[in-house]
Residue frames relative to the residue before (quaternion, step in Angstrom):
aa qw qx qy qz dx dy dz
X 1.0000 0.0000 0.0000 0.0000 0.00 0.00 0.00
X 0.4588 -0.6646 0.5057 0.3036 3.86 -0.77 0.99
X 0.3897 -0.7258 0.5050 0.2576 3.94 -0.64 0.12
X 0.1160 -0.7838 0.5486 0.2670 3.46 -0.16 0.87
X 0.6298 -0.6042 0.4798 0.0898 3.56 -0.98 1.40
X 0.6751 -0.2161 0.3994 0.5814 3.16 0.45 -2.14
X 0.1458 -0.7763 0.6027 -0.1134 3.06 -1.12 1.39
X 0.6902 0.0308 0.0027 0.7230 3.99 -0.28 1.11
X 0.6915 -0.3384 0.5322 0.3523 3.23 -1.93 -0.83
X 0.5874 0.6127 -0.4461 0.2838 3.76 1.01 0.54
X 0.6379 -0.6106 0.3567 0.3050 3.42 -1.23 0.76
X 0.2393 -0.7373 0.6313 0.0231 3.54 -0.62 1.16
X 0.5371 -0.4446 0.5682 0.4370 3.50 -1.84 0.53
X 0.8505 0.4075 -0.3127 0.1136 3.35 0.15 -1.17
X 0.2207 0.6799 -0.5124 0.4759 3.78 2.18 0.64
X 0.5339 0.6284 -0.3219 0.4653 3.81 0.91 -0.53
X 0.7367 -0.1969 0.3005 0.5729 3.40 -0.45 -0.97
X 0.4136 -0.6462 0.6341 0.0957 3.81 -0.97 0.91
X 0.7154 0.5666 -0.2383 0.3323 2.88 0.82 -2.17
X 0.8198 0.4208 -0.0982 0.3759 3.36 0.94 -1.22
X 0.5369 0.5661 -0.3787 0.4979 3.88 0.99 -1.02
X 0.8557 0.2230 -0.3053 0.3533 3.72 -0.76 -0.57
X 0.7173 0.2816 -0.4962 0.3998 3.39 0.58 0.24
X 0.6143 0.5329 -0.4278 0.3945 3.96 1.19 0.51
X 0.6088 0.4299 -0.4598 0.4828 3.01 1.56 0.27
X 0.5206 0.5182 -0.5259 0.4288 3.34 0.39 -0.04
X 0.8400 0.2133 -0.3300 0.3741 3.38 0.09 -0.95
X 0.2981 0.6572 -0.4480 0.5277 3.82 1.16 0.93
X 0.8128 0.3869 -0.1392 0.4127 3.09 0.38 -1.12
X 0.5425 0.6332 -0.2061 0.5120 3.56 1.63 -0.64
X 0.8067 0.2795 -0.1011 0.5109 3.52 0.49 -1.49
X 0.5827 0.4647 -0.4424 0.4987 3.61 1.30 0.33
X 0.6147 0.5392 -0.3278 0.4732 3.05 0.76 -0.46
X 0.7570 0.3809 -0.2553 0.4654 3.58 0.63 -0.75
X 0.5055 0.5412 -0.3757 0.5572 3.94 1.51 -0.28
X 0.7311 0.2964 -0.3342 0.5157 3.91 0.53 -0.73
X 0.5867 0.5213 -0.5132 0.3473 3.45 0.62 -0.58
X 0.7488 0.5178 -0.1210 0.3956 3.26 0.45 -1.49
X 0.5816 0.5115 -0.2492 0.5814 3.53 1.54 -0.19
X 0.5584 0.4182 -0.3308 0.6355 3.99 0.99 -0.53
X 0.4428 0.7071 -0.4455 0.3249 3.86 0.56 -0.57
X 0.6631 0.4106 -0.0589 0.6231 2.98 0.68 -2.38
X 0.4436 -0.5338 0.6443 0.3213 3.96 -0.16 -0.22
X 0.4865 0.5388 -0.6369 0.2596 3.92 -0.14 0.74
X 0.7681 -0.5307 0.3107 0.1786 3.08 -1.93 1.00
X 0.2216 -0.8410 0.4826 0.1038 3.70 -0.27 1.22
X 0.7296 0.5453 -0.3198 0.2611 3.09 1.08 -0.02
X 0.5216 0.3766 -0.4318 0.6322 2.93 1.59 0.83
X 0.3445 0.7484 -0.5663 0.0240 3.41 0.29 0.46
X 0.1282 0.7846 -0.6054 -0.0392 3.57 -1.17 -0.14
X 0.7847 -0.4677 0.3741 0.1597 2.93 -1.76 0.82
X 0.1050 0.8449 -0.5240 0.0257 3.02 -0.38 1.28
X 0.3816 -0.8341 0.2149 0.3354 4.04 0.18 1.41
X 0.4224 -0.7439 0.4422 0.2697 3.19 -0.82 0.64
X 0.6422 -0.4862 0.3559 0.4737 3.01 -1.22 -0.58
X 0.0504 -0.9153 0.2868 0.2783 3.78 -0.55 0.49
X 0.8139 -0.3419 0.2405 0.4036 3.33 0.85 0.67
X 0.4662 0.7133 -0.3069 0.4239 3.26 1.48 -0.76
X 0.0551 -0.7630 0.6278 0.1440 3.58 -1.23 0.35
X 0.1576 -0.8141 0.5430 0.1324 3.68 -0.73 1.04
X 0.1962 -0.7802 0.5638 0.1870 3.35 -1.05 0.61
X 0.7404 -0.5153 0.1480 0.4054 3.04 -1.58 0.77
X 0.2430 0.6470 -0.5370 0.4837 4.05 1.25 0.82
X 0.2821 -0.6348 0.6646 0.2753 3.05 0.31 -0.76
X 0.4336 0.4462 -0.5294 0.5767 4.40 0.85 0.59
X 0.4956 -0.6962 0.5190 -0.0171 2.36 -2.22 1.22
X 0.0768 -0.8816 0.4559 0.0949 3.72 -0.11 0.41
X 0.0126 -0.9031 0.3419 0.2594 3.46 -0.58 0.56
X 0.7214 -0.4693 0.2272 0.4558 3.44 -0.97 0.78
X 0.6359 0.4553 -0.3771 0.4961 4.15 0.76 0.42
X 0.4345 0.5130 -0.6673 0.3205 3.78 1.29 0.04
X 0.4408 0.6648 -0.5398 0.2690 4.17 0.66 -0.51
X 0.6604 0.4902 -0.2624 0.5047 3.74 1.38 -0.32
X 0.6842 0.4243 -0.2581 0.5341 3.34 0.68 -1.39
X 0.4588 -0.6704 0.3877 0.4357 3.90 0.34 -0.44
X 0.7703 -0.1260 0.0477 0.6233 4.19 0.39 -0.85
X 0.4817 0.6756 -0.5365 0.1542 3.72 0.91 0.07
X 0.4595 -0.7244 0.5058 0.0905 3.01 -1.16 1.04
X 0.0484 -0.8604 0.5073 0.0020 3.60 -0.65 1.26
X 0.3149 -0.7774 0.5375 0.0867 3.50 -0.58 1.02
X 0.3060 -0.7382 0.5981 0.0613 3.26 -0.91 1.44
X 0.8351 -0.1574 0.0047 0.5270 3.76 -0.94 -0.48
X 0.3488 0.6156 -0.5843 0.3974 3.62 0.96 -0.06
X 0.8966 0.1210 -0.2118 0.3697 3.85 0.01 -0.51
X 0.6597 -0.0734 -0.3141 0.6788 3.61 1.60 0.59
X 0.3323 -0.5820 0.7419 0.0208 2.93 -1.04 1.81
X 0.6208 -0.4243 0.6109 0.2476 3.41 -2.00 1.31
X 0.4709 -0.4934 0.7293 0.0535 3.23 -1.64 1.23
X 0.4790 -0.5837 0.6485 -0.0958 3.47 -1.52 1.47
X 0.0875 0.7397 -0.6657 -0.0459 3.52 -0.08 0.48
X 0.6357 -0.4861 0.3446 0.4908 3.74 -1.67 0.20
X 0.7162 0.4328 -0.3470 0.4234 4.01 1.00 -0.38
X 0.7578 -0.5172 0.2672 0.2947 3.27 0.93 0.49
X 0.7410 0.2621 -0.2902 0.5459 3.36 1.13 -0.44
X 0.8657 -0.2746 0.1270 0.3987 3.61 -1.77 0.22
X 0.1796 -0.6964 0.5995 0.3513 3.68 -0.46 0.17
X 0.7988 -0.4560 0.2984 0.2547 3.34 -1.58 0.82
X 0.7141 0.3443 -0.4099 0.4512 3.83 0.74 0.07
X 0.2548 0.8328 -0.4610 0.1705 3.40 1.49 0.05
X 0.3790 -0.7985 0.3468 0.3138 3.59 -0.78 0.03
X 0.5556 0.4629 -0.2826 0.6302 3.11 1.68 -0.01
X 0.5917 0.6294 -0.3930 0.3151 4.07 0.93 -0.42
X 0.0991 0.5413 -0.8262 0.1210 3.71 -0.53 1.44
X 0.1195 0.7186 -0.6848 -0.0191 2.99 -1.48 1.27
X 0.3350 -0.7607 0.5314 0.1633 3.69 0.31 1.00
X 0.1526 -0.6758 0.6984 0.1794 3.03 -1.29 0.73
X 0.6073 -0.6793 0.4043 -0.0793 3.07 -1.47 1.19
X 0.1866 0.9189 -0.3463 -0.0307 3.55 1.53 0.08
X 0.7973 -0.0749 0.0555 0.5963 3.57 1.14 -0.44
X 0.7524 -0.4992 0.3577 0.2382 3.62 -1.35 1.17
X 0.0990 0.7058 -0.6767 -0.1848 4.04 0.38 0.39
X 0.6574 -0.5225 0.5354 0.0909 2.74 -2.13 0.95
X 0.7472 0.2426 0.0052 0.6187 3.90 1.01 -0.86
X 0.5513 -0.6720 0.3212 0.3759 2.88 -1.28 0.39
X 0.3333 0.8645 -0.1811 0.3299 3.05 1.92 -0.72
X 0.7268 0.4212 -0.0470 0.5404 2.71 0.97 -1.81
X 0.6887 0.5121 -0.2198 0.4638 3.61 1.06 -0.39
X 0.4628 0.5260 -0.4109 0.5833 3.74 1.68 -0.03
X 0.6564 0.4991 -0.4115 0.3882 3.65 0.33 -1.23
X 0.6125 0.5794 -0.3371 0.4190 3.54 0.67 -1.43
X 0.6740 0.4036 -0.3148 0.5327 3.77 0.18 -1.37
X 0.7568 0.4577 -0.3606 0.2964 3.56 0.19 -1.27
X 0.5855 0.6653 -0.2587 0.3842 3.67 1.59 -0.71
X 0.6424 0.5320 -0.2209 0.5054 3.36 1.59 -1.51
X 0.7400 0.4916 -0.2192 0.4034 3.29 1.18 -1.05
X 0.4927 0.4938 -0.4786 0.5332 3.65 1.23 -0.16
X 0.5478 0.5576 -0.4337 0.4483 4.18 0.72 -0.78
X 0.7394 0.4636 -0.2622 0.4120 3.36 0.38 -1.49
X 0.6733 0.5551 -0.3283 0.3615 3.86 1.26 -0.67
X 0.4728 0.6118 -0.3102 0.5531 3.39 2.00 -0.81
X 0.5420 0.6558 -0.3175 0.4187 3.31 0.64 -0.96
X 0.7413 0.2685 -0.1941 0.5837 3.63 0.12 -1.48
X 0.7818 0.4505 -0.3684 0.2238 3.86 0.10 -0.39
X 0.4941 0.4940 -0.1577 0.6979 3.12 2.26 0.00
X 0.9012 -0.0731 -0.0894 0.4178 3.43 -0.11 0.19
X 0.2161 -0.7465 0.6222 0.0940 3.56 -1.54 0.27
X 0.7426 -0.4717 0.1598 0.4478 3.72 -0.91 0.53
X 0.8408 0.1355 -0.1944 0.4867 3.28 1.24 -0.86
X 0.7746 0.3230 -0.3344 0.4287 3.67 1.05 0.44
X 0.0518 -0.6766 0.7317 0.0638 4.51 -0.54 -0.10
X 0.3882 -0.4685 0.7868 0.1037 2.61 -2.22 1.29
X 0.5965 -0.4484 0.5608 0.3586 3.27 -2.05 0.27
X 0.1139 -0.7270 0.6480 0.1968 3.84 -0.20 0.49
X 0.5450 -0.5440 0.5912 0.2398 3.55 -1.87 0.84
X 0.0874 -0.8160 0.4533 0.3479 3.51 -0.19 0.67
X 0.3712 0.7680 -0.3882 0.3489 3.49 1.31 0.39
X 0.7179 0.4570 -0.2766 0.4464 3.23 1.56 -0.03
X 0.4222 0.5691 -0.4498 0.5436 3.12 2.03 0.90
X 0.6473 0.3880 -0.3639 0.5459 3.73 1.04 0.03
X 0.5344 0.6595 -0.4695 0.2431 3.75 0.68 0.04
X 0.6115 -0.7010 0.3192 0.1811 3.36 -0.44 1.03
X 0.6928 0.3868 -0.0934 0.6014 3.10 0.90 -2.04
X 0.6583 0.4391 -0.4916 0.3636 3.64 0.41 -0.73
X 0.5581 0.6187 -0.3081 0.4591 3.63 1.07 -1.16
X 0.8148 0.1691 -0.2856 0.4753 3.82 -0.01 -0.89
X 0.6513 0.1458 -0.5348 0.5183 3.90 0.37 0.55
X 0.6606 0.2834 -0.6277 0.2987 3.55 -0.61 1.13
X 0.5759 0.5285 -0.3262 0.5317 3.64 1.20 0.17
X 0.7731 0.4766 -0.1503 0.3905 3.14 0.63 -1.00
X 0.6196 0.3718 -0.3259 0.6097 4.08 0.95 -1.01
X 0.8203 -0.2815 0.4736 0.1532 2.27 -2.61 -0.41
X 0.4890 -0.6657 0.4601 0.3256 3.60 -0.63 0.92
X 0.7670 0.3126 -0.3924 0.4000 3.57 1.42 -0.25
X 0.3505 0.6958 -0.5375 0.3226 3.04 0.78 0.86
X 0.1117 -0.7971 0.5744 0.1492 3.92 -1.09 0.40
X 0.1542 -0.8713 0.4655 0.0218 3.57 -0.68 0.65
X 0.0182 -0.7634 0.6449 0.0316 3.62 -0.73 0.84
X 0.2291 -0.8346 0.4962 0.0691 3.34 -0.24 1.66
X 0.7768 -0.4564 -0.1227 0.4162 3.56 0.24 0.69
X 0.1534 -0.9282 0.3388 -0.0004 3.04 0.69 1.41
X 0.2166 -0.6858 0.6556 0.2300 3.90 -0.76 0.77
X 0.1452 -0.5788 0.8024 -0.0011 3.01 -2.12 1.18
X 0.7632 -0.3363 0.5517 0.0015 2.23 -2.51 0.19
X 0.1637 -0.8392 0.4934 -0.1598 3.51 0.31 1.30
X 0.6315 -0.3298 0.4275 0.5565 3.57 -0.37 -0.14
X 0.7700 -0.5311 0.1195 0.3328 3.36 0.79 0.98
X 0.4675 0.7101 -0.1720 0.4976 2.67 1.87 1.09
X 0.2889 -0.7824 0.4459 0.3250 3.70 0.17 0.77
X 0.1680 0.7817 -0.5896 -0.1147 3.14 -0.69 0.72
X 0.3805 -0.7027 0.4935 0.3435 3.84 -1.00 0.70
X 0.4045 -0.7055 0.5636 0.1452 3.52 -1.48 0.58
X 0.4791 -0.5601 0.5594 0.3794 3.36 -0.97 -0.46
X 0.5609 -0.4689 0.3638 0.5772 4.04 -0.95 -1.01
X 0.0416 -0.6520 0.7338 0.1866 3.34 -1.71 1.00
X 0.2113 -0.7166 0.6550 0.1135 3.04 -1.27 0.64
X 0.1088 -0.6919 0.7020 0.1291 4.25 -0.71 1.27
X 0.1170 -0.4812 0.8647 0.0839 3.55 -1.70 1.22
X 0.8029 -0.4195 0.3283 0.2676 2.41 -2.38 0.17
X 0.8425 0.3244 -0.1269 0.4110 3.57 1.21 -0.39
X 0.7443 0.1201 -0.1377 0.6424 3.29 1.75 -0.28
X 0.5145 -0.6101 0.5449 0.2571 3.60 -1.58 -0.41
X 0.1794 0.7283 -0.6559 -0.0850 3.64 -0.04 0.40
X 0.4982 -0.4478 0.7222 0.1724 3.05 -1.91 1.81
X 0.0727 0.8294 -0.5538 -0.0111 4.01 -1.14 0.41
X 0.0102 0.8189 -0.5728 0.0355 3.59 -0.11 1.08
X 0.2823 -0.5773 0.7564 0.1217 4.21 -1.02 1.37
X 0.0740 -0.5335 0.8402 -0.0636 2.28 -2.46 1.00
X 0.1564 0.7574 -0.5915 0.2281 3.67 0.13 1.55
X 0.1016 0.6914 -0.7108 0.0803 3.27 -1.15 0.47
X 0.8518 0.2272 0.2276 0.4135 2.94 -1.46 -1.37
X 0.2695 -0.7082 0.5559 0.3417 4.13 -0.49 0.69
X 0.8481 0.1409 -0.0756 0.5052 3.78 -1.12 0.69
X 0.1708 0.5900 -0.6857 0.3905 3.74 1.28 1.09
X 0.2457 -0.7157 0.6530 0.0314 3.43 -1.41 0.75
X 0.1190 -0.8190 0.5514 0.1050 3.59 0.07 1.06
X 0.0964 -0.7346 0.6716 -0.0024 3.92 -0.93 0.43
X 0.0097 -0.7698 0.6316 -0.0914 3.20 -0.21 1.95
X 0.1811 -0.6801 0.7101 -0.0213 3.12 -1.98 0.41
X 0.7769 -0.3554 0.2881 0.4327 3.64 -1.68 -0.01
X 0.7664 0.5093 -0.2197 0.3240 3.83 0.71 -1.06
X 0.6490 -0.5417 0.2685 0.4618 3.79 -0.96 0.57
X 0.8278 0.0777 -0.3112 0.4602 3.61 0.65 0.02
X 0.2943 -0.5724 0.6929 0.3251 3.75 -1.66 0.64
X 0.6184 -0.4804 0.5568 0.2770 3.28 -2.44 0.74
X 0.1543 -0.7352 0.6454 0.1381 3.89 -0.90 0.44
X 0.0378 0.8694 -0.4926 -0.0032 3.75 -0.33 0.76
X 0.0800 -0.8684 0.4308 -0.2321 3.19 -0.45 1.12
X 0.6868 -0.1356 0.1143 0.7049 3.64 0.41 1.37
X 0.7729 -0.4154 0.3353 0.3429 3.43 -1.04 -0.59
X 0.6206 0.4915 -0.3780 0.4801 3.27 1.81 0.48
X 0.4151 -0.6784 0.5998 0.0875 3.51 -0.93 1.11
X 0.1808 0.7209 -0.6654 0.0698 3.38 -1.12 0.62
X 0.3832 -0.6684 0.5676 0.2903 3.76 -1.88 -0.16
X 0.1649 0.7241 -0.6684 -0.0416 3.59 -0.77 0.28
X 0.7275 -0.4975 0.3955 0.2585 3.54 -1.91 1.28
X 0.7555 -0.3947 0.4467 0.2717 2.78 -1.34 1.91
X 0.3927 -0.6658 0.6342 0.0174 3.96 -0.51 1.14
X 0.5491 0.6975 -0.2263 0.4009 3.46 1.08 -1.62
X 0.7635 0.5011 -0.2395 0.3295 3.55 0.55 -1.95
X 0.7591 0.2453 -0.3174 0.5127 2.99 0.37 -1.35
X 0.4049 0.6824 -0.4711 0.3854 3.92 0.53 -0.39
X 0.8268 0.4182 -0.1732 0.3339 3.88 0.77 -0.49
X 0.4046 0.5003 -0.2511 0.7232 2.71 2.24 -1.22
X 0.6201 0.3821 -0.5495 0.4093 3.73 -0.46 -0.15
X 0.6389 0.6159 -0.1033 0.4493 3.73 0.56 -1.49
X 0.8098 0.1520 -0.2920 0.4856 3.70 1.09 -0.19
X 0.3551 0.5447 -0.5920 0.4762 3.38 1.49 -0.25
X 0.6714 0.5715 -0.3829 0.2756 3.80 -0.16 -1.41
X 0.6214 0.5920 -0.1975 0.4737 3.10 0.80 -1.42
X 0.9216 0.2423 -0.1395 0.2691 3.12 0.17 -0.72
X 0.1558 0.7464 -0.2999 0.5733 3.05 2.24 0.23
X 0.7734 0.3142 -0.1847 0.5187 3.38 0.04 -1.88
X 0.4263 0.4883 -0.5526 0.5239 4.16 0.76 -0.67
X 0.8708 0.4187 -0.2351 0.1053 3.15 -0.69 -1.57
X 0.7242 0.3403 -0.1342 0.5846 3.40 1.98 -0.61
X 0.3096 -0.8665 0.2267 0.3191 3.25 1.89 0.87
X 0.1186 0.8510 -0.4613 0.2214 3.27 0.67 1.65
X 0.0388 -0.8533 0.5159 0.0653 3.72 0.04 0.75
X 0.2723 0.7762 -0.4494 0.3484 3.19 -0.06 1.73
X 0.4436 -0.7310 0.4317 0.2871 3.42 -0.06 1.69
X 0.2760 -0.6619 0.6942 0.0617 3.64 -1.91 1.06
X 0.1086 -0.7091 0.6957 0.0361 3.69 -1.08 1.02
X 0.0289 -0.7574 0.6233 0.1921 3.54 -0.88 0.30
X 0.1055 0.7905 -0.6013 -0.0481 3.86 -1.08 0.55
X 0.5152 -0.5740 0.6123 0.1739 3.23 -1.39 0.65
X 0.0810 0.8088 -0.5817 -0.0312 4.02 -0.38 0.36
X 0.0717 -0.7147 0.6923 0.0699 3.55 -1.28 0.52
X 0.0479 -0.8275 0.5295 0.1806 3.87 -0.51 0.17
X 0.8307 0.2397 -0.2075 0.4577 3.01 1.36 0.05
X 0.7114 0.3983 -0.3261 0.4784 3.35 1.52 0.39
X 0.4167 -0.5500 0.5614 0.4568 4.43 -0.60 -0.24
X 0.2656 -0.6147 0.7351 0.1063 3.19 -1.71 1.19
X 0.2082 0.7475 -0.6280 0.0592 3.56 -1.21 0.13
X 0.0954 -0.7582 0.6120 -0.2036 2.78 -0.31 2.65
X 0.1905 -0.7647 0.5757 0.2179 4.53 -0.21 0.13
X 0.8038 0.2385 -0.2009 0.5066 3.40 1.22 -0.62
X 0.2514 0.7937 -0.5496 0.0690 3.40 0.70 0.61
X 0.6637 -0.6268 0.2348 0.3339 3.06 -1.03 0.75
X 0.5966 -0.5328 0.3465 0.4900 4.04 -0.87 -0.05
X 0.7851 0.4036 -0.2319 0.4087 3.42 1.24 -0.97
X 0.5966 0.5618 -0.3704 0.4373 3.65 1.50 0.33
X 0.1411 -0.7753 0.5809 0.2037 3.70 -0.88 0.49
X 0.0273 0.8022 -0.5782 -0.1466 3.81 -0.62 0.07
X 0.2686 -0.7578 0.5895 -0.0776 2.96 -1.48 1.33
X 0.0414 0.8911 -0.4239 0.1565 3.46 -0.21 1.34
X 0.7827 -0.1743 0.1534 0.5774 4.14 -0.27 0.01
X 0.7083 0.5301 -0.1935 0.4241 3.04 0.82 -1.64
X 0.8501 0.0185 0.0249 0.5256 3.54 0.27 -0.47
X 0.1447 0.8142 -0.4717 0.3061 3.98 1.16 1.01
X 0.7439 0.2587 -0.2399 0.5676 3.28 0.53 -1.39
X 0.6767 0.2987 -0.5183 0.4292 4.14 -0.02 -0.13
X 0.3283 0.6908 -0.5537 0.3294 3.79 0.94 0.37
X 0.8954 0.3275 0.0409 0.2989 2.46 0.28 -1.93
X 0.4271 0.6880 -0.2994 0.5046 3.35 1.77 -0.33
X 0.7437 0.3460 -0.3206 0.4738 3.34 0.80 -0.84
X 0.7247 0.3762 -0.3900 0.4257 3.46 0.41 -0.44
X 0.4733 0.5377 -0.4878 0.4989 3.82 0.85 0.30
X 0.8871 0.2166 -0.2808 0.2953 3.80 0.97 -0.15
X 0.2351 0.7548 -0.5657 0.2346 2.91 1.19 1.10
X 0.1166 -0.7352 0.6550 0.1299 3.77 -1.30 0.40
X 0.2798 0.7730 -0.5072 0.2586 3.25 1.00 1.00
X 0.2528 -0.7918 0.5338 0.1554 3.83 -0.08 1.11
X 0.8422 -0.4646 0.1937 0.1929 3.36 -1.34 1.13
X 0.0202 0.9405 -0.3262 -0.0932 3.66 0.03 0.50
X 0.6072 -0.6547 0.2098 0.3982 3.82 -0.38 0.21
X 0.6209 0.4614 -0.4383 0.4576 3.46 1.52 -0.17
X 0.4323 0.7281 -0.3866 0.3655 3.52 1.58 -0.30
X 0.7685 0.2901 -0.2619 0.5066 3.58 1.09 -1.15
X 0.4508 0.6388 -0.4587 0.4222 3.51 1.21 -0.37
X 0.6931 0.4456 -0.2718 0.4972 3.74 0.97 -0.82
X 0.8250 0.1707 -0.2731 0.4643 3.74 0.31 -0.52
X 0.2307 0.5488 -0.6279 0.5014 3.78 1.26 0.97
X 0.7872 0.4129 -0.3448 0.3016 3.38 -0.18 -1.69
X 0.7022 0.4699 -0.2093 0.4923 3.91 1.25 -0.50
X 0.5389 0.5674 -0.3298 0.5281 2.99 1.10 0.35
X 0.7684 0.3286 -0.2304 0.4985 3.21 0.58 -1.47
X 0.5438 0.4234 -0.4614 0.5588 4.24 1.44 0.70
X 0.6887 0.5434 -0.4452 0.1793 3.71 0.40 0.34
X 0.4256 -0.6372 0.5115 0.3889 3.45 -0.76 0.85
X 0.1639 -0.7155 0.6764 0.0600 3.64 -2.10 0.62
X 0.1731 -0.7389 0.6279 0.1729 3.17 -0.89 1.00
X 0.1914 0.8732 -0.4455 0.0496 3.39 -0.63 -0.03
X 0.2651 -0.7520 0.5646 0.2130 3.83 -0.83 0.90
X 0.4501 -0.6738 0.5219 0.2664 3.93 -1.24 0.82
X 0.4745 -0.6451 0.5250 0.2883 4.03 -0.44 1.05
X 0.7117 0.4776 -0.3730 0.3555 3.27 0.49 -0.64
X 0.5049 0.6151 -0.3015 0.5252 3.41 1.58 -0.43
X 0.5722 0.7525 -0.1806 0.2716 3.20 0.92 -1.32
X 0.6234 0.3997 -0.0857 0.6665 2.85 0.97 -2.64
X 0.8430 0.1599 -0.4357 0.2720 3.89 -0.44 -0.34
X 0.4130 0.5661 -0.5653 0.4352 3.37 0.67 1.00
X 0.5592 0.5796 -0.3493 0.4789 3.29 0.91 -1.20
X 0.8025 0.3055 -0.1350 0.4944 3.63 0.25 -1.51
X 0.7640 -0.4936 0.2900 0.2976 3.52 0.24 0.39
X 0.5887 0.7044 -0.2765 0.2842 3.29 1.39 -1.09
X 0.5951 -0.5687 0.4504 0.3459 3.92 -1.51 0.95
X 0.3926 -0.6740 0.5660 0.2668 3.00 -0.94 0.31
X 0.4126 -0.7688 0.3260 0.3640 4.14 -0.37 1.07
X 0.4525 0.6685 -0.3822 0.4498 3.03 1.09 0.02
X 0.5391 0.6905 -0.2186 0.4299 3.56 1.00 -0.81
């Protein structure tokens, strides 16, 4: 599963520590998977499952700080593990739900296969990814829940490589300006800048040099904006980001359609488009890379990170609204 990073202008775990989030979610995602698998085996009841934390991999020293096994990248930075969010206690004993280790899947019905048991996990675990990309121990963004029905967001976080990182359109920081993006997506070896063009199934779009391309569709003809434009402005903010934080890290731009036909004769040399016709071997291939994570890879989505704007409400605000309490300000 790709890691969504950042998602909109909401506060992610992983604005926190880079160094540390994608390689605890992987192993999170690994040893749960093997504890439920290996539990449905034996025929015990999933519908009480829950999360039980694993080891993570972490080595403490006689400080009693936590370090994780990527400061070998970062050079001596020091990363604190529950020392600075300690797991929440609930009244039943187990993690309460903003924990940082707490995937507790809900269970809604007995699958029959195992088959049928991957989807499940893989379903709970796309929730649990919204989770981290929306909220942190001490702050949460209003998440869209429309982005639990999103398709494309769903099959690349279900579908890639765990080393893959994703900022699904994410707003930055401009010369102090929010601007919104489209999807970037950091593999281990490049950036693709990525801009959709979905509508209508089989709309046929027929671009060209000028600010808008024809969309055609049955017998109805329309215009929609040059894909191209913002598709470049995305491509030089990046660029230059990576200039500015001397990051040396190839940029792809592509245009995608999964459900309609692009047809561009002059597309540029440095654009690729990817449309019905040739989506799934798109996407097939980047589902088999087994390239493992590299350092110019985080050096690139650090440097995009540390340009993204966060909205974000403080829980503690939250709970004394919730509970009744003045606000000191008040």
């Amino acid at each position: 599963m790709a890691q969504l990073v950042k998602l909109l202008d909401y506060v992610s775990r992983y604005e926190n520590d880079l160094s540390r989030y994608p390689t605890q979610y992987i192993r999170l995602k690994t040893s749960q998977w093997k504890r439920m698998k290996t539990q449905w085996e034996h025929g015990a009841d999933l519908s009480d499952w829950r999360h039980i934390p694993e080891e993570t991999g972490e080595q403490q020293t006689e400080e009693g700080k936590w370090y994780s096994p990527l400061v070998r990248l970062f050079g001596n930075r020091k990363v604190r593990l529950e020392e600075e969010e300690p797991l929440e206690i609930g009244k039943d004993g187990q993690g309460d739900d903003v924990g940082v280790l707490d995937f507790n899947p809900n269970i809604i019905y007995h699958p029959e296969n195992e088959q049928q048991l991957r989807t499940l996990y893989l379903d709970q675990l796309f929730h649990f990814q919204l989770k981290w990309a929306s909220s942190t121990m001490l702050e949460r963004s209003n998440l869209d829940a429309g982005f639990m029905r999103d398709s494309l967001l769903r099959s690349f976080t279900q579908q890639l490589p765990d080393s893959y990182l994703l900022f699904y359109y994410p707003i930055l920081k401009v010369k102090k300006a929010p601007v919104e993006l489209d999807i970037i997506l950091i593999t281990p070896i490049e950036c693709l800048c990525i801009t959709v063009l979905e509508a209508e199934s089989a709309a046929a779009y027929i671009g060209n040099g000028d600010r808008f391309w024809t969309k055609k569709f049955g017998d109805q003809e329309s215009r929609v904006l040059n894909p191209l434009i913002g598709l470049t402005r995305m491509e030089k903010i990046v660029s230059g980001i990576f200039a500015a934080n001397e990051v040396d890290f190839p940029i792809k731009k592509l245009i995608i359609s999964r459900n309609g036909y692009i047809d561009y004769p002059g597309l540029p040399y440095d654009t690729d488009i990817v449309d019905r016709r040739t989506y799934e071997n798109w996407f097939a291939s980047l589902r088999k890379s087994t390239v493992p994570m590299k350092y110019n890879q985080f050096k690139a989505a650090q440097s995009i990170l540390d340009n993204g704007q966060t909205t974000a409400v403080s829980r503690l605000f939250e709970e004394q609204i919730d509970q009744g309490q003045p606000d000191n300000n008040e």
